[in-house]
C-alpha positions as CSV (number, residue, x, y, z in Angstrom):
1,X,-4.5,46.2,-13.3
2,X,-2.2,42.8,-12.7
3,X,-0.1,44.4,-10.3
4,X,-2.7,46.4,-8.1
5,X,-4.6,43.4,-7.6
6,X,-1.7,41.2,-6.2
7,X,-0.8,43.9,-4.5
8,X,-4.2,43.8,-2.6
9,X,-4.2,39.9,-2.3
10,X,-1.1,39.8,-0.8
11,X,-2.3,42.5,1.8
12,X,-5.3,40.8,2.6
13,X,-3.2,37.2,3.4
14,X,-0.6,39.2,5.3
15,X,-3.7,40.4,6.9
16,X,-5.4,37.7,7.7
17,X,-2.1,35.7,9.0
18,X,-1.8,38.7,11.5
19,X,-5.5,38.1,12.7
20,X,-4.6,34.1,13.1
21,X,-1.8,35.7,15.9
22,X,-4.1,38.0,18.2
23,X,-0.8,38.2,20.5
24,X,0.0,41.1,18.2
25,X,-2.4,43.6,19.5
26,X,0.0,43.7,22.8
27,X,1.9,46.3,20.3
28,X,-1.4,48.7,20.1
29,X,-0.1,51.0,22.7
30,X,2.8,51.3,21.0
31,X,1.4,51.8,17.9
32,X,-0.9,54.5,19.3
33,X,2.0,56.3,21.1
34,X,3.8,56.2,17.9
35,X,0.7,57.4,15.8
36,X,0.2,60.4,19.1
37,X,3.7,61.8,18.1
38,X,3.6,61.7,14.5
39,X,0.2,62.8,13.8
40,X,-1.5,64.0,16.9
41,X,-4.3,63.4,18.7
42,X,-6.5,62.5,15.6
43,X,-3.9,60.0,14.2
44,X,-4.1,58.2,17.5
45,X,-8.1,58.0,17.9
46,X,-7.5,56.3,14.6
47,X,-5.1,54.3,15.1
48,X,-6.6,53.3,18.5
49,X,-9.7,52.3,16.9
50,X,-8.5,51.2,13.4
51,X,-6.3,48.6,14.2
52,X,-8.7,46.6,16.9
53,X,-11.3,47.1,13.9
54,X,-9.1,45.7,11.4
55,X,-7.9,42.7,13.1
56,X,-11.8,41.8,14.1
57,X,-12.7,42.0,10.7
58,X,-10.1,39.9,8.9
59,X,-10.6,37.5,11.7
60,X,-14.4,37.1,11.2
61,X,-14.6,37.8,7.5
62,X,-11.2,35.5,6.6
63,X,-11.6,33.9,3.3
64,X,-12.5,30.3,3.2
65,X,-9.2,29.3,2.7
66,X,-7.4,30.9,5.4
67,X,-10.1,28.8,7.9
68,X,-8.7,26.2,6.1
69,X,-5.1,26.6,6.8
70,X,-6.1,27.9,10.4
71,X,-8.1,23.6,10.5
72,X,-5.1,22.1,8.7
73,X,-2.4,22.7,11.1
74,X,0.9,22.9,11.7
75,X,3.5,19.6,11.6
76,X,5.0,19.2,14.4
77,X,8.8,18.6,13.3
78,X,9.3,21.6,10.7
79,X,6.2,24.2,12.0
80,X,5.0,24.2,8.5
81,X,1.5,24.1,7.2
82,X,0.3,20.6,5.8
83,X,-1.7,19.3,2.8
84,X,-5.2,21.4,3.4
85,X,-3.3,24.2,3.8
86,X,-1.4,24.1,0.6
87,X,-4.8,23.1,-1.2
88,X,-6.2,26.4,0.4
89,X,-3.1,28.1,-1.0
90,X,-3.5,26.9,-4.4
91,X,-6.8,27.6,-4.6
92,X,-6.2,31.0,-4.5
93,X,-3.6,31.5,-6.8
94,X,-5.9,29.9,-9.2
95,X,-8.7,32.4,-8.3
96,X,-6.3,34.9,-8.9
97,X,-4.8,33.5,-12.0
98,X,-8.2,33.2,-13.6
99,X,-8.7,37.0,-12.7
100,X,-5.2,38.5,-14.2
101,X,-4.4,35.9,-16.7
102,X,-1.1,34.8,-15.0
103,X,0.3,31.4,-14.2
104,X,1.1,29.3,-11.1
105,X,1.5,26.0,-9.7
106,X,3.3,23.5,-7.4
107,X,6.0,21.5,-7.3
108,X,6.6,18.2,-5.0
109,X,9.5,17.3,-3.8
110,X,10.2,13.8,-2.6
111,X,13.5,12.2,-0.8
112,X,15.1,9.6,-2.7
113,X,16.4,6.3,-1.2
114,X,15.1,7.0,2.1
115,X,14.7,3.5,3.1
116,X,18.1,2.9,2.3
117,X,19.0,6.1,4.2
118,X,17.7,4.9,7.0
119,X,19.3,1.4,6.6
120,X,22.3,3.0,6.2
121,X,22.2,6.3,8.8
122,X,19.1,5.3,11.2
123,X,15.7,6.8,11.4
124,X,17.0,9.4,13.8
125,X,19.4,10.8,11.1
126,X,16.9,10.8,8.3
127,X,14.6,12.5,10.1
128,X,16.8,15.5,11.0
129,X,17.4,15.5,7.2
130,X,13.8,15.9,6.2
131,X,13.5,18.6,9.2
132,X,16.8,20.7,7.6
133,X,14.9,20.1,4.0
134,X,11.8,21.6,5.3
135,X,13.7,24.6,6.8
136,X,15.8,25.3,3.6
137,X,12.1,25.6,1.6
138,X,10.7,27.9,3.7
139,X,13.8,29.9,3.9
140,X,14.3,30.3,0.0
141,X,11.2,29.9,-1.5
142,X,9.5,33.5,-2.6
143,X,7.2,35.6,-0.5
144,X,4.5,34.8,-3.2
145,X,5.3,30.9,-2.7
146,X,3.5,29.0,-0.1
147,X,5.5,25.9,1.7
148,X,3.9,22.8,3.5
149,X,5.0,19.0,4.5
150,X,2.8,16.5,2.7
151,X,4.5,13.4,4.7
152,X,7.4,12.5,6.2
153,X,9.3,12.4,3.2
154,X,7.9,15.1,0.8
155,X,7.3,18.7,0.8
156,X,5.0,20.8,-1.4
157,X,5.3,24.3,-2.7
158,X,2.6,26.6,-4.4
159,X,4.7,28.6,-6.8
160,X,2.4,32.0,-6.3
161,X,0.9,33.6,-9.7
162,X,3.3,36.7,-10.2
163,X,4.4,39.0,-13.5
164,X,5.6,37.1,-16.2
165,X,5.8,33.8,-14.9
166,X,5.9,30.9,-17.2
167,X,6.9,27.5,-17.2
168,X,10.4,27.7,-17.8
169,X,10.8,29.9,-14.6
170,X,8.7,27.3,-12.8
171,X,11.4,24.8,-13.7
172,X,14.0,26.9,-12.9
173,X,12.8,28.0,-9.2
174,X,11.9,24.0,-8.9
175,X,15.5,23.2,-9.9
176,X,17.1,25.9,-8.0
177,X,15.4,24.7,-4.7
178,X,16.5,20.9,-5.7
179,X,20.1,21.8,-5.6
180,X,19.6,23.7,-2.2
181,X,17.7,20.3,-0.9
182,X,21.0,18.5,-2.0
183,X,23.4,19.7,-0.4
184,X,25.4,17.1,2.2
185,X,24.6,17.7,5.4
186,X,26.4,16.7,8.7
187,X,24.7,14.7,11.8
188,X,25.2,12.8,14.3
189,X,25.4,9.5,12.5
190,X,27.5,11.3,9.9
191,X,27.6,13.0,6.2
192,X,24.4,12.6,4.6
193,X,24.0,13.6,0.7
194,X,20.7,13.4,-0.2
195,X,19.0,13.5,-3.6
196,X,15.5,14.8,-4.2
197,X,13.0,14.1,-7.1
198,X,10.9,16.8,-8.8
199,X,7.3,17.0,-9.6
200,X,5.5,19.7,-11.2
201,X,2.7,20.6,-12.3
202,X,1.1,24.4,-13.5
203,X,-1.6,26.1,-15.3
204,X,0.8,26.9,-18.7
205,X,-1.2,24.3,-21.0
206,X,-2.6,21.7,-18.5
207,X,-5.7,23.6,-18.0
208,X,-5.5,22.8,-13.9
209,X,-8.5,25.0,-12.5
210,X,-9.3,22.8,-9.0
211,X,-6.9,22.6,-6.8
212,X,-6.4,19.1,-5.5
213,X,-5.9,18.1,-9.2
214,X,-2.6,20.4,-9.7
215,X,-1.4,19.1,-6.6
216,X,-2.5,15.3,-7.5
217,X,-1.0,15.9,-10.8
218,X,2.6,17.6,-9.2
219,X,2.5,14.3,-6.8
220,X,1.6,12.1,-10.1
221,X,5.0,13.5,-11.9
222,X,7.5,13.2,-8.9
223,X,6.3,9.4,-8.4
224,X,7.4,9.1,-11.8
225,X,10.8,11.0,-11.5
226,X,11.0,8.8,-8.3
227,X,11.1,5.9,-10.4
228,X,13.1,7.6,-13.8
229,X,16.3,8.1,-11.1
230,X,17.9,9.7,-8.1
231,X,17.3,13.7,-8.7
232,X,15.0,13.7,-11.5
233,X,12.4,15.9,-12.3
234,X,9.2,15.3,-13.9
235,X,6.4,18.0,-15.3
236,X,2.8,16.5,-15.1
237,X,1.0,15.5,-18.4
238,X,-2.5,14.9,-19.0
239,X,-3.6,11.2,-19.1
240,X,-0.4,10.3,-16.7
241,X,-1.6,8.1,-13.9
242,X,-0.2,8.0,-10.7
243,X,2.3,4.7,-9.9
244,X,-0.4,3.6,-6.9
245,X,-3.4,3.9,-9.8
246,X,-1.4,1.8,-12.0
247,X,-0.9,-1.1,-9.4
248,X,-4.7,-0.9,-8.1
249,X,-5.9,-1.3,-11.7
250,X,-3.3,-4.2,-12.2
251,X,-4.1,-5.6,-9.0
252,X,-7.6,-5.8,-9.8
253,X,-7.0,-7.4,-13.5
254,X,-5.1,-9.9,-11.9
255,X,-7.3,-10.8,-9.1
256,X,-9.9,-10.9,-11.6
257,X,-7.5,-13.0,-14.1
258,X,-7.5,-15.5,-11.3
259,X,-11.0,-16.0,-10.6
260,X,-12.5,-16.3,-14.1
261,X,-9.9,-18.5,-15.4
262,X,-8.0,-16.1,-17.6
263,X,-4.7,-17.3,-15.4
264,X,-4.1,-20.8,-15.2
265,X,-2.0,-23.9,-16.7
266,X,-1.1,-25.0,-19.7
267,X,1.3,-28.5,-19.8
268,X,4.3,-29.5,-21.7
269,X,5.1,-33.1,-22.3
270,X,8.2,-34.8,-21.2
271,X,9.8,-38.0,-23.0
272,X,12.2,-40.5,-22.9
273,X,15.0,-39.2,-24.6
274,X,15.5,-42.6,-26.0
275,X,12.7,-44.2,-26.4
276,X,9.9,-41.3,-26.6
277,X,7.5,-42.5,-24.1
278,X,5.8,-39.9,-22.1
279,X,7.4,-40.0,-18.8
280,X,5.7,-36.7,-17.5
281,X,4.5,-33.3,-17.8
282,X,5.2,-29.8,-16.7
283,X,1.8,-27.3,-15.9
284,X,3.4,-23.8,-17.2
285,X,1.2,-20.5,-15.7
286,X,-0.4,-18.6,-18.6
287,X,-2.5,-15.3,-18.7
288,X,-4.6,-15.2,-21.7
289,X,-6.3,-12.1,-22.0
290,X,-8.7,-10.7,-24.7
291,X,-6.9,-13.0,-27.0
292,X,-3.7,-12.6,-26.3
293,X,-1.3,-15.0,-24.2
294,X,0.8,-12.8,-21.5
295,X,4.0,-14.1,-20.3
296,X,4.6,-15.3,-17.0
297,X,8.0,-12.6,-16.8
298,X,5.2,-9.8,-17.3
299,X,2.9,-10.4,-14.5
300,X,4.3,-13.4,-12.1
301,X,6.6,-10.9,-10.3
302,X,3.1,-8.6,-9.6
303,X,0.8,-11.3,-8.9
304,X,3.6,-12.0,-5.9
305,X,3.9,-9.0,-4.7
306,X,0.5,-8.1,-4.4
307,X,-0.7,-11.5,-2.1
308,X,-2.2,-13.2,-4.7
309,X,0.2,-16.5,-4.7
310,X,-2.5,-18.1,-2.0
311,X,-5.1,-18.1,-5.1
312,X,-2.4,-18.5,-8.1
313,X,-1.2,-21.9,-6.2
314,X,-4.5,-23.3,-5.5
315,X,-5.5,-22.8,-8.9
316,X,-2.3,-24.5,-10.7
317,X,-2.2,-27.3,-8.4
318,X,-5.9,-27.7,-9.1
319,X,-5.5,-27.9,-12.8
320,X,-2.1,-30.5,-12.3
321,X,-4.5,-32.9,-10.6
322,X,-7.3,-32.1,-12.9
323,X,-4.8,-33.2,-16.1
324,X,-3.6,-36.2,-14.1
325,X,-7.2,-37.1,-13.6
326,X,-8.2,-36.2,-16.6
327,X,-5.5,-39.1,-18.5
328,X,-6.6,-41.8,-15.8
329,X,-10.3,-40.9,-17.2
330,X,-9.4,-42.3,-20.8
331,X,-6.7,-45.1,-19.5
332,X,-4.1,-42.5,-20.4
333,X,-1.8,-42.0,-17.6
334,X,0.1,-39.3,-17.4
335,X,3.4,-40.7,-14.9
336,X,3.3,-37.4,-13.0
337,X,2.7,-33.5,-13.6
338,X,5.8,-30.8,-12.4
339,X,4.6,-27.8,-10.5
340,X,6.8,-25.2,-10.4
341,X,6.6,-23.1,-6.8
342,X,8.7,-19.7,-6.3
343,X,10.1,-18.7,-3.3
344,X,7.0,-16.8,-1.9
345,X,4.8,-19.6,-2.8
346,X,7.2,-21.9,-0.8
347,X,7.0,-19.6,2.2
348,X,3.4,-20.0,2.8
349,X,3.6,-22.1,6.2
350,X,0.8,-24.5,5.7
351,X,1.6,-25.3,1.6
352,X,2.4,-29.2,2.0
353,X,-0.7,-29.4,4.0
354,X,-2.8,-28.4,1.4
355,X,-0.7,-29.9,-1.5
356,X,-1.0,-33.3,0.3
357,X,-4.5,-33.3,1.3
358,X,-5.3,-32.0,-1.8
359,X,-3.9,-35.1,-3.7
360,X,-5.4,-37.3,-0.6
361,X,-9.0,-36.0,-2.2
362,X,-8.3,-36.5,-5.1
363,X,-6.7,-40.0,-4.1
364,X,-3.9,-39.6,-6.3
365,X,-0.4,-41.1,-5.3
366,X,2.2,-38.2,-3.9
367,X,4.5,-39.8,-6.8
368,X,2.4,-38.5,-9.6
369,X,3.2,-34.7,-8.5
370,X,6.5,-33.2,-8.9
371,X,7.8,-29.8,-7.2
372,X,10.0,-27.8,-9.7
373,X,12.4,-25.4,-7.4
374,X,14.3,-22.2,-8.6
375,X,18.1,-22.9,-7.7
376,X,18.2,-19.6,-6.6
377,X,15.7,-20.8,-3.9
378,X,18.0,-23.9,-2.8
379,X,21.2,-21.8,-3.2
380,X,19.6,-19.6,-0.8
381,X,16.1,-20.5,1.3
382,X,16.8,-18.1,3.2
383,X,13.7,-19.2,5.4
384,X,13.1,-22.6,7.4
385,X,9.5,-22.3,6.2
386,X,10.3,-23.3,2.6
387,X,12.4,-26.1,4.0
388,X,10.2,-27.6,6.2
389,X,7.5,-27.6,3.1
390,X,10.0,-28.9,0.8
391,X,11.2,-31.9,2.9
392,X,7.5,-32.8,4.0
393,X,7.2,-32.8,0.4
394,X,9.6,-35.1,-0.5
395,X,9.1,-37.2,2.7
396,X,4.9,-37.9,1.5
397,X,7.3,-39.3,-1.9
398,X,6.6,-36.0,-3.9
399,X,9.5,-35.4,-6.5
400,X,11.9,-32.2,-6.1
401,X,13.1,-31.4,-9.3
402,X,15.6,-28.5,-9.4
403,X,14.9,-26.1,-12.3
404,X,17.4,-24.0,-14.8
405,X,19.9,-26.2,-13.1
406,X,23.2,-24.3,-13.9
407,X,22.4,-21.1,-14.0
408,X,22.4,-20.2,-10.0
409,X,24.8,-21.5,-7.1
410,X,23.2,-24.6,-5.5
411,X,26.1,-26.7,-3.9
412,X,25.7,-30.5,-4.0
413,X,25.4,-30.0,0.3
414,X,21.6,-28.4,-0.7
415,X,21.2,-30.5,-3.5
416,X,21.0,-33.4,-1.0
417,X,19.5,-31.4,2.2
418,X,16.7,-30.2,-0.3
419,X,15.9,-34.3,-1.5
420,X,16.1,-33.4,-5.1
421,X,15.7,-36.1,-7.3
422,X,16.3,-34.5,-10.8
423,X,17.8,-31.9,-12.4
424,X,16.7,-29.8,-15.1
425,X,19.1,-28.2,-17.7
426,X,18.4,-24.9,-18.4
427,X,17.3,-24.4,-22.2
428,X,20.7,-21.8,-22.2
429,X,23.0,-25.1,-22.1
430,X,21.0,-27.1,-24.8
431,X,20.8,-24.5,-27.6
432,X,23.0,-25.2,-30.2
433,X,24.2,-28.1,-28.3
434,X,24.3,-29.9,-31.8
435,X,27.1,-27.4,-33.4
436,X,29.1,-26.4,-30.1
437,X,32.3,-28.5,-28.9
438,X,32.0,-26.5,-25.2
439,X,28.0,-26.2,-24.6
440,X,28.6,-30.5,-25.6
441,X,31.1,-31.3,-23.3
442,X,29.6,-28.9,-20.4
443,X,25.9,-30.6,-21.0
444,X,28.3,-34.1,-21.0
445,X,29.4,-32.6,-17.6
446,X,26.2,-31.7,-15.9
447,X,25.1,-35.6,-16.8
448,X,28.1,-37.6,-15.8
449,X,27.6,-35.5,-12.4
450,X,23.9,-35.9,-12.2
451,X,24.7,-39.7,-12.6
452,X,27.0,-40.3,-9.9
453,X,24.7,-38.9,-7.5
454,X,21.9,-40.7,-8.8
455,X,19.5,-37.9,-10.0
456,X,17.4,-38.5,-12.8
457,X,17.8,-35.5,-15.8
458,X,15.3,-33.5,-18.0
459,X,16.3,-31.1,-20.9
460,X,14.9,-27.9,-20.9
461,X,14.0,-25.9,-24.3
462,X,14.9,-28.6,-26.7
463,X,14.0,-27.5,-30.2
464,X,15.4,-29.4,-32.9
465,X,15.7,-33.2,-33.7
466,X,19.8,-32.6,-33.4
467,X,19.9,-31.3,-29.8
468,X,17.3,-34.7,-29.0
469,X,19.3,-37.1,-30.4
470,X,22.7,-35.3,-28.4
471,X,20.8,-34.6,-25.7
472,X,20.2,-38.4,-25.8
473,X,23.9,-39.3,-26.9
474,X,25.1,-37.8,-23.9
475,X,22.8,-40.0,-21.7
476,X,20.3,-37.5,-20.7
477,X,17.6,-39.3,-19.9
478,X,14.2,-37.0,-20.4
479,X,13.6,-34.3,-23.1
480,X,10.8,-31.2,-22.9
481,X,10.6,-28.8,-25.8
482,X,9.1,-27.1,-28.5
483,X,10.4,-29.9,-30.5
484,X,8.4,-33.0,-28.4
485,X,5.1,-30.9,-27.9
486,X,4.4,-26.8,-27.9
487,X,2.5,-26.5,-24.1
488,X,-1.4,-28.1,-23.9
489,X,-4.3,-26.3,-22.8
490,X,-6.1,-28.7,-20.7
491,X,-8.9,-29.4,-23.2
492,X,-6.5,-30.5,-25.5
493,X,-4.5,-33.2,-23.1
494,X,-6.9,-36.4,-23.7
495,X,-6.6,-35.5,-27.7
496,X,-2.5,-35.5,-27.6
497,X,-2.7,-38.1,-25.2
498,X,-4.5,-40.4,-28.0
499,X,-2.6,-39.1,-30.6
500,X,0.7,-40.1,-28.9
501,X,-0.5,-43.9,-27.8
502,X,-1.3,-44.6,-31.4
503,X,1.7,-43.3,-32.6
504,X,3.8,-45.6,-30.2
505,X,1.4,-48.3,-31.1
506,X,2.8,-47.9,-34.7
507,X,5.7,-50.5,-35.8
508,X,9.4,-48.5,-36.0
509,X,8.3,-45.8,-33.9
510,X,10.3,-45.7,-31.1
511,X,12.3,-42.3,-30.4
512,X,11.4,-38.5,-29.3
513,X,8.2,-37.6,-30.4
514,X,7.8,-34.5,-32.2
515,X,5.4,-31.6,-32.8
516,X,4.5,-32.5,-35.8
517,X,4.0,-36.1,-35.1
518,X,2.1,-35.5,-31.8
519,X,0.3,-32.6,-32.2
C-alpha cells in the first residue's frame, strides 16, 4: 500500500503546482487536438472538459499547505521557495510518514566563514556564491526532496519520505549534496572554495511529529557544526539547545547576576615588600552563584560582549569606594583600591566623567583610586576614546597601573604616553622565583628598569614566604598574593583591617604579612 499512496501524493502536488501556473491551460487546444486524433470525438469532449475541471478543482480544493507555499513566496536571488514553504513541505511528509510508517526529514545547510568571505572576496562575490549554492540544490536534490533559502546564507532541504529510507541514507544524500556545495567556484573577484556545515534532523528516533520543530532542530545541529569546524555535520539530539538559546539564557543570568549582587568585588591586599604595611588593594570581579564562586575567565568575556560592562563598571567602582569608605569609617585607611578596566570598559566615551564625579560624591581624593590596564590595551588602544579616558584619569591624579606587565608588547613610548605609574609583574615571572637563576635575574631586570624610569612595582601571585623575601631582595617594592591575604569580601575588610593594625602594633613584627597571620 506504501507505494500507491506516494504514488498519489506526489500526483496530487504535481497537481496542485500546475494549478499555481494557470498559463498552462494555453496548451488545451493542443491537448484536445491531440486527444481528437488519438481517441476520437469522445476522448476530446473529455479532455476538453476534464482538464479545465481538474485544474479548478486543485486550485480551489489545494491542501492547506500548498496555500502556504503559494503565501510564502519566492526569493528573489535563486527563485526558490522560503521558510513557510518548506514548513508546508514538511508537514506533509510527516502526514504521510505517520500514514506508511516511513521516514523523512531536513537537513540545513549553512555557509562557513562568510564574513571572512566577504572581507576577503566582497559582498558581490559571496552573493553569487550563495545564488550558485542554491541552484546546485535544486538541481541534485530528489524529485521527492523539497528545496528553499532560509537566509542569505543557508538553505533547507525536506528529504521526502520514500522506500526504505533511513538515517544512514539521510546522511549520505546530506553529505553527497555538501561536497557538490563545495566545489571552488570562479567569479569576478576570483576562485572561491567554500565550505558548508551540515544540520540534520529526521523522524528515525527523535520522534519529530510538528513541523517547525524538525526544522528548529536541523537548524539547532548545523549551528553547532558551525561552531565544531569548517564542513561539519551535525544530526539533531533531543535536549540540544540552539547557540542563540544558550546566550539569551546566559545573558539573562548575567544581567540578573548584576542586579542582585551575585557579581561584584572581592579585594586583595597589597604590602610593603619590606616592611608589610598595607600600601593598597586590588577589587577582583567575582560571580558567586548558588554557592559556588565562578571565574572571571568564564563569564567576563560574555558579560562584554553582550553590553553589560555599563552596569559591571558601575557596580565595581561602587564597591572600590564603598571599601575605601568603609576603612575611613573605623580610622582604617586603606591608601588606595586598584580597578582593573578592559578595553571595552575603557571605550565607553563618558567613563572618567563618571569615575571622577563618582569619587567627587563620595569626596574621596582621585589618589585613593588606581586604574589597572591590560598591556595588551597600551600596546595597542587601538581607539582615541580609551586614551582620552586614561589621560583625564591620570591628569584628576588617578594612578595607572599597567597589569601582567611582561606578558604583552607595551614599549616604554606608551608606557609614558599612557602616564603609568607602576607596573605589575605578572604572577608567571614570580613563580618559583626562589629556586630559578633566569625567572631571578629576569624579575632583577624588570625592577632595575621600572627604577630608572621612576615607576613604582607590585608583585603579582606571590605565594610563598621565599618569593616575598626575593621579591623584596630584588627591590620590588609591593607584594599581592595568596601568601599576604586570599581576596576579602567586603564584609570582611574592617575585620582584616583590625587584625592587620594589631598585628603591626606588635613589637618585632615588621615584614610581609601573611595569610595566616592576617586572616
Amino acid at each position: 500500500m506504501r507505494l500507491p499512496f506516494l504514488i498519489q501524493s506526489s500526483f496530487r502536488r504535481s497537481l496542485s503546482e500546475a494549478a499555481a501556473r494557470p498559463e498552462l491551460l494555453a496548451l488545451l487546444p493542443a491537448l484536445t487536438l491531440a486527444a481528437y486524433w488519438l481517441g476520437g470525438e469522445g476522448w476530446l469532449v473529455i479532455t476538453a472538459l476534464a482538464v479545465p475541471v481538474a485544474f479548478a478543482g486543485a486550485a480551489a480544493q489545494g491542501t492547506l499547505s500548498e496555500l502556504s507555499r503559494l503565501r510564502a513566496g519566492y526569493s528573489d536571488d535563486t527563485q526558490l521557495p522560503l521558510r513557510e514553504a518548506l514548513l508546508a513541505e514538511v508537514e506533509d511528509n510527516l502526514e504521510t510518514c505517520q500514514i506508511v510508517g516511513l521516514h523523512c526529514g531536513v537537513v540545513v545547510f549553512i555557509l562557513d566563514r562568510a564574513d571572512h568571505l566577504r572581507d576577503t572576496h566582497g559582498r558581490t562575490a559571496v552573493n553569487e556564491l550563495v545564488d550558485h549554492m542554491g541552484r546546485k540544490l535544486r538541481h541534485l536534490t530528489r524529485s521527492a526532496d523539497f528545496v528553499a533559502r532560509l537566509d542569505d546564507i543557508t538553505y533547507g532541504v525536506a528529504l521526502g519520505p520514500q522506500e526504505q529510507s533511513s538515517r544512514c541514507e539521510m546522511i549520505a544524500t546530506a553529505r553527497r549534496l555538501q561536497m557538490a556545495l563545495t566545489q571552488r567556484l570562479r567569479t569576478d573577484a576570483g576562485w572561491l572554495d567554500p565550505s558548508v556545515s551540515v544540520g540534520l534532523s529526521d523522524t528515525v528516533d527523535q520522534g519529530q511529529t510538528e513541523a517547525q520543530a524538525m526544522l528548529q532542530g536541523a537548524e539547532i545541529a548545523a549551528e553547532r557544526a558551525l561552531n565544531d569546524g569548517p564542513g561539519a555535520l551535525c544530526i539533531y539530539q533531543r535536549g540540544m539547545q540552539s547557540d542563540s538559546t544558550r546566550q539569551a539564557a546566559l545573558r539573562d543570568a548575567l544581567s540578573r547576576a548584576l542586579g542582585n549582587g551575585e557579581i561584584g568585588a572581592v579585594f586583595q591586599p597589597q604590602v610593603c615588600a619590606v616592611t608589610g604595611a598595607l600600601t593598597g588593594m586590588e577589587a577582583l570581579v567575582r560571580w558567586s552563584r548558588d554557592g559556588q564562586v565562578i571565574p572571571p575567565s568564564d563569564f567576563l568575556p560574555q558579560l562584554h560582549s553582550f553590553g553589560l560592562s555599563e552596569g559591571l563598571t558601575r557596580r565595581m567602582l561602587a564597591q572600590a569606594l564603598d571599601a575605601l569608605e568603609a576603612g575611613d569609617a573605623i580610622g582604617q585607611i586603606i591608601p588606595n583600591v586598584a580597578l582593573n578596566l578592559s578595553r571595552t570598559e575603557l571605550l565607553a566615551p563618558g567613563l572618567a566623567d563618571l569615575i571622577l564625579w563618582d569619587l567627587d560624591r563620595r569626596g574621596l581624593q582621585p589618589e585613593r583610586l588606581v586604574i589597572e590596564v591590560l598591556e595588551s590595551v597600551v600596546a595597542d588602544p587601538a581607539d582615541g576614546v580609551i586614551e582620552r579616558n586614561i589621560a583625564a584619569l591620570a591628569r584628576a591624579g588617578c594612578g595607572i597601573d599597567l597589569d601582567d606587565f611582561g606578558t604583552g608588547h607595551a614599549s616604554i613610548a606608551n608606557i609614558r604616553r599612557f602616564a603609568v605609574g607602576r607596573l605589575k609583574i605578572d604572577r608567571s615571572f614570580v613563580s618559583g622565583l626562589d629556586t630559578d637563576p633566569a625567572q631571578r635575574r629576569l624579575v632583577g631586570a624588570i625592577v632595575l628598569m621600572a627604577r630608572e624610569l621612576r615607576l613604582g612595582t607590585v608583585a603579582e601571585g606571590v605565594e610563598t614566604g621565599a618569593e616575598a623575601k626575593a621579591l623584596a631582595d630584588l627591590g620590588c617594592e609591593a607584594l599581592q598574593g595568596y601568601h599576604i591575604a586570599r581576596p576579602l569580601p567586603l564584609s570582611e575588610i574592617q575585620a582584616w583591617l583590625r587584625a592587620d593594625s594589631r598585628r603591626h602594633a606588635r613589637p618585632g613584627s615588621a615584614g610581609p604579612a601573611t595569610a595566616e597571620t592576617a586572616p
